[in-house]
Each structure stands twice: as structure tokens, then as C-alpha cells.
N, C-alpha and C positions, 0 to 999 in steps of 0.2 A: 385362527391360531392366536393364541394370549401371547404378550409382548411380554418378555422376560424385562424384569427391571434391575436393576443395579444398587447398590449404597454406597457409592464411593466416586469420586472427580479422579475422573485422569490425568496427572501434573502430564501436559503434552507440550504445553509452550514456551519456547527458549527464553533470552531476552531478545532474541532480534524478530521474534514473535509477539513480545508484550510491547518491544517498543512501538512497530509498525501498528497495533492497536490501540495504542494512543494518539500519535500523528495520522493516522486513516481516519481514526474517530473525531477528530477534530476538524481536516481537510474536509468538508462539505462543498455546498455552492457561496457561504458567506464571503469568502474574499474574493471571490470576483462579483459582488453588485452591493454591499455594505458600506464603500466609500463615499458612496453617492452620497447618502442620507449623513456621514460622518459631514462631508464637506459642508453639505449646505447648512450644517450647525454652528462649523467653525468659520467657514471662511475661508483658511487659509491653509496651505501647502506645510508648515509646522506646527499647526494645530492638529492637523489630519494625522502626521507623524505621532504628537505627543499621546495621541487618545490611544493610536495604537503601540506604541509603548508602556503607556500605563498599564494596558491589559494585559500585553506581555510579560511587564513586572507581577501580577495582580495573579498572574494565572500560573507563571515558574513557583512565585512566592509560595503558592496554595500546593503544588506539585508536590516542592522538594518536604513544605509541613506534613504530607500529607504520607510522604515515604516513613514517617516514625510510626503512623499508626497503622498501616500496611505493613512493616515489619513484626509489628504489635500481634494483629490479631491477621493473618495471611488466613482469611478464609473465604469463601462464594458470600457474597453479599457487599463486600465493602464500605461503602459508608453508612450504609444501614447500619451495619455490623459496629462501628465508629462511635456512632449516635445514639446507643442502646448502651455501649462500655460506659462511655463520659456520660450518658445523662439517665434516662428510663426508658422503658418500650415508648412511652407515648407519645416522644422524640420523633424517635426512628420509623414510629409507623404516619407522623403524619410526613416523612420525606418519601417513606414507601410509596403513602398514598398519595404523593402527589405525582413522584418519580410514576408510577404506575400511570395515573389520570391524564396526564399532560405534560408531566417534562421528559419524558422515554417514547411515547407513545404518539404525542405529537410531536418530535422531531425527526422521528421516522416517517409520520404520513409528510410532511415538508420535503425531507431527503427526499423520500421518491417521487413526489410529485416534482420538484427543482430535475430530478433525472430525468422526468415526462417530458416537462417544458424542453427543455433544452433537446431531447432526442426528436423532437417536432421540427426542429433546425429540420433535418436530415430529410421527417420523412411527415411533411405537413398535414396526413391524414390522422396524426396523432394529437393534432391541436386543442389546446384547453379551451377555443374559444368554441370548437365544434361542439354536435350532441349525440352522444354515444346509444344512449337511454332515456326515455323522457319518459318521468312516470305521473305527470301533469303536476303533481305538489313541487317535484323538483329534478334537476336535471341530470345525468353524470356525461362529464366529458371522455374521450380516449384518451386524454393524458391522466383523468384520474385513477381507471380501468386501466392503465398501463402502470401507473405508481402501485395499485393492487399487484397485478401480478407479480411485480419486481418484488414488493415484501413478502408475498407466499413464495416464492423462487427461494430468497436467498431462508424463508424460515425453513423450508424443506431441505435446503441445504446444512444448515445447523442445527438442524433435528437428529440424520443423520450422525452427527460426531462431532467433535472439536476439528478434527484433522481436515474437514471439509471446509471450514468455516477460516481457519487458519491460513491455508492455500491462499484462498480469496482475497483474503484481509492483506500478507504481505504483496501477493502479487500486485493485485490493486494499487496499493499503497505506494510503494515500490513506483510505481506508475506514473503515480499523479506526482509524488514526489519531481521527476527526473522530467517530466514536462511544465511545470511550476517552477522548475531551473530557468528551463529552455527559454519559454516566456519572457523571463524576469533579464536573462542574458540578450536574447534579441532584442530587445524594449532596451536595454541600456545602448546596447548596440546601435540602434536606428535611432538615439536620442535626438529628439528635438531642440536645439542648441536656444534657439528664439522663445521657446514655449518653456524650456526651463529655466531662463535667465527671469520670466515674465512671473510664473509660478513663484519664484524662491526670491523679488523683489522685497514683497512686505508679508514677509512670512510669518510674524510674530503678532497679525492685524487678527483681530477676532472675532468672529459678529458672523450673523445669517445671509448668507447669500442668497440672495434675490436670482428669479429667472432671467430678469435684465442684464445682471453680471456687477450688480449696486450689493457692495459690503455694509451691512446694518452695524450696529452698535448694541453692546449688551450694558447695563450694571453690573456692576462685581459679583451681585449674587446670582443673579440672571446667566452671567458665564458660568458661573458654575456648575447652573442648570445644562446650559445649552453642553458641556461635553460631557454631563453625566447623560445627557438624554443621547448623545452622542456616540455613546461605550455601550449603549443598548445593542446594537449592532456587531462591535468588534467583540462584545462578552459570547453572545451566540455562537459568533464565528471560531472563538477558541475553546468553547465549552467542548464539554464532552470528555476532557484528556484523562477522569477519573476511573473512566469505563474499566480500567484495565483489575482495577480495586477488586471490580464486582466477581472476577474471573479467577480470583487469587486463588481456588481449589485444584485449578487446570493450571497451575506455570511450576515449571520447575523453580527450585528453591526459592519461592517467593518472598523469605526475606529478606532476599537479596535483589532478585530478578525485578520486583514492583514497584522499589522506588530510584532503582536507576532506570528503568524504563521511563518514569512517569516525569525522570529532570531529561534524560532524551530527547524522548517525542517533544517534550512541551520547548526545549530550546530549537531546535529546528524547527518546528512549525514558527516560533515566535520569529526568527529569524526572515524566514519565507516571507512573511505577511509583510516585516516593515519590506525587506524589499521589493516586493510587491510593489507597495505602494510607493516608494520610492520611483521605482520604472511607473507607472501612473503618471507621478505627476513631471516625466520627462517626454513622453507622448501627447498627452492630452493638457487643454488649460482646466483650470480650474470649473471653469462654467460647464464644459464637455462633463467633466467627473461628477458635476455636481448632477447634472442635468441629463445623464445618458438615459437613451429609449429603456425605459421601464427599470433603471438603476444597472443596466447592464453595463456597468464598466469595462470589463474587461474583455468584453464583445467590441466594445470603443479602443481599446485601447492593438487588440488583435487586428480589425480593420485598417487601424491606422498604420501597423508595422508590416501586416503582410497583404492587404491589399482585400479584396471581396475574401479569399479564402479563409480570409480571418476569424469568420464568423463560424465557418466549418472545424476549423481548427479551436475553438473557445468550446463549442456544443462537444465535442469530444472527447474535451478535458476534465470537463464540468460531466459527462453523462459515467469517466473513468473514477471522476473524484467523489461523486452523490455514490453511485452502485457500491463501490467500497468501505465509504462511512457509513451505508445502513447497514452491510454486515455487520460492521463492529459493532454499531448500536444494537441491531439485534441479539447477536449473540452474547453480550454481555448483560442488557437487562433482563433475562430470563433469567440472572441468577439472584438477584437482587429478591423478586416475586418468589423465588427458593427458601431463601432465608426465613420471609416473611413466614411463609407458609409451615417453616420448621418449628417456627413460635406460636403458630395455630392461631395465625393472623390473616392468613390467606387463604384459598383452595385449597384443602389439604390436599387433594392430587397435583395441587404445584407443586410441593416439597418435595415428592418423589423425582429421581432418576430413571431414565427408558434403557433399553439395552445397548445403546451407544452410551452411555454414563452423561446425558444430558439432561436439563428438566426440559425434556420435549413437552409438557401439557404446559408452563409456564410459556416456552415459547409460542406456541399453538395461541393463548390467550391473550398476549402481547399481539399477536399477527393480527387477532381478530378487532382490538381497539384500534390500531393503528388503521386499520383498513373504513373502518367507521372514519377517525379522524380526515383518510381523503376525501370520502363521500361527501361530507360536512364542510368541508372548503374553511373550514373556522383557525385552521391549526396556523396557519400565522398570525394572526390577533393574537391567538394565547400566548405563543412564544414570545412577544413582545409582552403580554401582561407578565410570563412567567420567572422572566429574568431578575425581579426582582427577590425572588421568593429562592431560583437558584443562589442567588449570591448568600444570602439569608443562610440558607443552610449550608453555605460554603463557611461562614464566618463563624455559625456554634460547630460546627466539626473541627477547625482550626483552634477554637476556643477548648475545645474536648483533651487537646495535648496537654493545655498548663491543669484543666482538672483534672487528667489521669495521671499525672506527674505527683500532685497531690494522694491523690486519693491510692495510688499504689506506684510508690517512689521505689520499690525494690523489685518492679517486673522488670523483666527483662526486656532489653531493649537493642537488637543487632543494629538497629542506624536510629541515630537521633536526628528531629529537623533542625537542617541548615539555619543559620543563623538563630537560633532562638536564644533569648523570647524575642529580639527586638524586629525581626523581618513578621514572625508572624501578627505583632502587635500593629506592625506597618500594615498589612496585611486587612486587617480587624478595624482597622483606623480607615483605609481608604475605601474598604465594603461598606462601612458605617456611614460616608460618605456621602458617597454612591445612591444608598437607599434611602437615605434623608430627602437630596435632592430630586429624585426619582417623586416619593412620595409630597411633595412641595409644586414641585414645575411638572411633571406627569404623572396627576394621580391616574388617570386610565390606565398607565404600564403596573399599576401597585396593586392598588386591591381587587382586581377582579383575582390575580392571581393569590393572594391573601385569604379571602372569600373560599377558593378553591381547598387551599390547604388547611383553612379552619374546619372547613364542615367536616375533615376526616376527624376531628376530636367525636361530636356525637357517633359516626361509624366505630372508630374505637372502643366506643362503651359499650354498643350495640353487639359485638362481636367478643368483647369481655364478656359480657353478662350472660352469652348465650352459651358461651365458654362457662362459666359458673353453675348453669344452670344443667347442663350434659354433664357437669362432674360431679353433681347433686345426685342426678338422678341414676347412675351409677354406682354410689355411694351407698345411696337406699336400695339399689338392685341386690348388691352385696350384702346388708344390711339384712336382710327378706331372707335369702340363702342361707343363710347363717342361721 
């Protein structure tokens, strides 16, 4: 039987639907084990705060700019879509193609494996360290064979329809939300009176913390280094909150619904995380946070409030908060590879919709990369190269407002961003930042991911040209006929 296909998005999602898919999509495993690696950069208990704060700032700032161009163009694709207005295809297709390669595609194979890991808590025949498959060149674990299944589950799911993917996403969400409370309330609760007078003494002290519990010393510019290499971490942990962009064909009145969603989710999640971290550093010392078993904070900090069961209660949070953010992630990058596709950049069987009004072969295709990504065990290295090349296209999208302000001063515009120009300029200033020092004190975070994004320039031309060459031969087909 032939799949009937569709031409049209079903607007199915409210705003308590687009918001939940930005704070789900952003709630992963990062803020329970990203402090660690923060701490032993800074130091100290207000360093650890301010990193996470700036990302906070870094990340609403980026939101609330980013609701003018989502009111702009409310269509499936979103910043793709953004990146093509303000600049040319060949913008948008090397964000496509990196979105596509490794910033979509390996933060899904991570998600599910972070859900693996942590569901091994429970039932230790799942463990990464075991061997599931041994094919002598190399190995696969049952955690990674579990991270598989979860993403074909939730893609079968969102293949399906929106209204399946939707459920998931607020339930979940919803979920992790109101135990992310809980946590953050008990941990304030059972505060360590000793441990936080001890934490918040020289909280302004800055420098590497040593395994011994010996605070180093930076130069000026070397600090600067250490909390841009610092916000490697907490950037990860709040990425994500644009997904909702991608989905703009499916929300009801989206130019309204995408960029109140997108200053929602992103203030509550920002919320969460400082106090988070807050209750952290009221449980545990500094050394604990800096130095927990394999950066499991929040396993440390569970243990300590509720005793062995601790650990049961963390893996359960974390297996509620990973399974919910790859739906989101899932279901919204297949619309992105849509767009492409529309512009005859991609698979042309991605730009079609199935008879759920999905692009189920986009999804399908994204299931199938990510699923490589766990096999490969690489997709954390790249996250870490890739956050450079995120921020990157965070900053010419951001930039894309004051040129389309220009470049067509009389579109119309249902919501302008929040403070402009001077927040987005703030904005542009502390990403420029960021990636200076990134590229100075960690060139390994920069250019592999750089590398990656370049090479989609020759692929663009390769796929121009072949594009020129089918529209030649056409031409002359006609041409003949005639």
C-alpha cells in the first residue's frame, strides 16, 4: 500500500505546547554533571554562579532577539529559514549542514546514550562498560544498543504525527520540571550549614582547582580563558531552546505563540539551573563538585540529601529528563532538513510530508545519523568542538535583525526584539568574546568544528552545480521537443 502524502503543517501546538518544547529541549543530562568541569576552571562558588548566569543572560538575550525573526518568517525551518532572509543560501546551508552533521544529530546520539548510562543505575546489565557486540574492528555496548532503540522509539513516534510527539514532550517536560523543584527544595532544605559558610568564604577567588583542594592562580587573560572554556559546558546545557523555531508550521498563531514561548522556556530553565547550582554548592564542598565520580554531581549531591537512594532517585530524573529532550530534539530537526530539501539542497524526498503531515523521510534520515553517532562513541568530542561554531551562528542570526531592519524597514513586524539594538549588540559582544577566547586557550573546541562547517562550502557547489546541470538538461530536453 502507497503512503498517501500531504502538502501542508498542521498548526497542532498551543503555547503551553511550544513552551514545554523549549525548556524539555533544553533540560537534558547537562546540569546535573557540567558543574564539575565549571568548578575546576573557576574555583570558586561565585564564579561557578557567574558562568552560569552569563549563559543565562547569553541565552534569554538570544531568545527574546530571536522572537522578531520568528514572528517575521513563522515558518518549518527556522533559523535556517533566518539565515537565507538576512544573508544568502550559502549561509543557511552551511548551518543546515552542520545542524544536519553534528549539532542535531550528535546531541541526540549523547541524549540517548546520557539516558543509557544512567538507566544502568537501575538495571546494570545495560552498562557501557559491558559488550553487546563485538565485531573484532570494534565494539558496541548495551548502553549504546539501548541509546538506538530510544531514538528509533521516540522517531516512530513522531513519524506518526505531531499529536504523538507533543504528548511526550509536555508530559515529560512537565516531569522533569516538578522534580528539578523537588531536588533544588530538598537540597535547600537539608542545607549544609558548615559546607556553605566554607563554599561562599572567598567566593570571588578565581583560578584551577586542583584534586588536592589547592586553588591556582590565573593572569587576566588566562581568566578569561578559563570561564570561556568554562561556559563550554553550561552553553551545551542551555542550547537547544531554538528548536521551537524549527516547528513554526505546527504552532498555532506563531507570531505570537514562538517568541513568548522562546522568553518562557528560556527564563525558567535559566532559573532552574542557577538554583541548581545554588542548592550544590549548599550540599556538597567545592572539591566534592569539582571532583565527583565521573562529574556526577548531582548523584553527589542526591546521595548526600537522601542517603543510598539517592542515586536511584538522580538516574530517574536524568533517564525522565534525557528521553524527553530527544523528542524534542527529534521532532523538531526533521523540519529544518524540510526546508533544505524545499530549496533543493537536500534529499528531495525530505521536503515532502507523509500522511501524518510530517516529513517522516527527514526524520527517518536524522534517526539513521544519530544512530551511527552512538555506534561511534565520538559525539562527545564534537559537542565540545561544536559549541564554538553554535555560538557562531547564534551571533550572524542575531546580526540578521539589524540587516533585515535595513534591508526591508517596512515588513512587517508583530513583535520586535526586546531591547534592541543595545541587548543584541551585548549579545554579539559577549559571543565574539567567547569565541576569541575559545580559539586562543582551546584551539581543539574551535577548529575541528570549523573544519566541519567549512567543508559544507565545496558540498554547496557540488549540489549547485548538479542543480544547474539537471536544469540544462531539461532545457535542452524541451528545446529537442519543440
Amino acid at each position: 500500500m502507497i503512503e498517501k502524502e500531504t502538502t501542508q503543517f498542521k498548526p497542532s501546538l498551543k503555547l503551553m505546547d511550544a513552551t514545554m518544547l523549549v525548556a524539555g529541549s533544553m533540560i537534558g543530562s547537562g546540569i546535573f554533571i557540567v558543574s564539575a568541569d565549571i568548578t575546576r576552571n573557576v574555583g570558586s562558588s561565585g564564579w561557578l554562579l557567574v558562568v552560569w548566569l552569563i549563559t543565562g543572560f547569553m541565552t534569554l538575550t538570544a531568545a527574546l532577539s530571536y522572537g522578531e525573526l520568528s514572528a517575521m518568517f513563522p515558518k518549518a525551518g527556522g533559523q535556517y529559514i533566518y539565515l537565507k532572509e538576512a544573508y544568502n543560501p550559502l549561509i543557511s546551508f552551511l548551518y543546515g549542514w552542520s545542524f544536519f552533521t553534528v549539532i542535531q544529530t550528535a546531541t541526540i546520539a549523547a541524549v540517548g546514550v546520557a539516558f543509557a548510562k544512567f538507566t544502568a543505575y537501575l538495571v546494570p546489565a545495560l552498562s557501557e562498560d559491558l559488550v553487546a557486540i563485538d565485531l573484532g574492528f570494534f565494539t558496541i555496548s548495551p548502553a549504546q544498543l539501548l541509546a538506538i532503540g530510544v531514538i528509533i522509539l521516540l522517531t516512530y513516534i513522531n513519524n506518526r504525527g505531531v499529536n504523538g510527539g507533543k504528548v511526550i514532550q509536555t508530559t515529560f517536560t512537565v516531569a522533569k520540571l516538578l522534580s528539578l523543584f523537588g531536588l533544588i527544595a530538598f537540597g535547600l532544605f537539608f542545607l549544609d550549614k558548615g559546607i556553605w559558610k566554607t563554599n561562599w568564604e572567598n567566593m570571588w577567588v578565581l583560578g584551577p582547582l586542583s584534586a588536592d583542594g589547592n586553588i591556582g592562580s590565573y593572569t587576566t587573560l588566562a581568566a578569561f580563558g578559563a570561564i570561556a572554556a568554562a561556559m563550554v559546558g553550561s552553553i551545551f546545557s542551555s542550547d537547544s531552546w531554538h528548536n521551537v523555531t524549527f516547528i513554526a508550521g505546527e504552532i498555532k498563531n506563531p507570531a505570537r505563540n514562538i517568541g513568548l514561548s522562546l522568553a518562557l522556556g528560556t527564563i525558567i530553565v535559566t532559573v532552574l539551573y542557577i538554583l541548581t547550582n545554588v542548592m550544590y554548592t549548599g550540599v556538597l564542598s567545592l572539591h566534592d563538585i569539582a571532583y565527583a565520580d565521573k562529574d556526577r554531581v548531582a548523584v553527589s549531591a542526591a546521595n548526600h540529601i537522601f542517603g543510598t537512594a539517592g542515586t536511584v532517585i538522580i538516574a530517574l530524573m536524568i533517564m525522565v529528563s534525557t528521553f524527553g529532550c530527544n523528542n524534542g530534539l527529534i521532532m523538531a530537526g526533521a523540519r529544518v532538513y524540510y526546508s533544505m530539501a524545499k530549496d533543493g539542497l537536500f534529499f528531495k524526498k525530505v521536503g515532502t510530508l507523509n500522511k501524518n503531515a510530517v516529513p517522516g523521510f527527514g526524520l527517518w534520515i536524522q534517526c539513521v545519523f544519530a544512530c551511527l553517532w552512538c555506534i561511534s562513541g565520538k559525539y562527545g568530542d564534537l559537542l565540545d568542538m561544536i559549541s564554538f561554531v553554535v555560538v557562531m551562528f547564534y551571533m550572524l542570526t542575531i546580526f540578521g535583525i539589524f540587516i533585515l531592519r535595513k534591508k526591508r524597514p517596512d515588513a512587517e513586524r508583530p513583535y520586535k526584539a526586546f531591547g534592541y539594538p543595545v541587548l543584541p549588540i551585548i549579545y554579539m559582544i559577549m559571543g565574539l568574546a567567547f569565541c576569541i577566547l575559545l580559539i586562543i586557550f582551546k584551539p581543539n573546541f574551535t577548529w575541528p568544528g570549523l573544519i566541519i562547517t567549512l567543508i559544507g562550502i565545496p558540498v554547496y557547489y557540488l549540489i549547485k552545480g548538479s542543480i544547474a546541470r539537471q536544469d540544462l538538461k531539461a532545457k535542452e530536453a524541451v528545446d529537442v521537443s519543440s
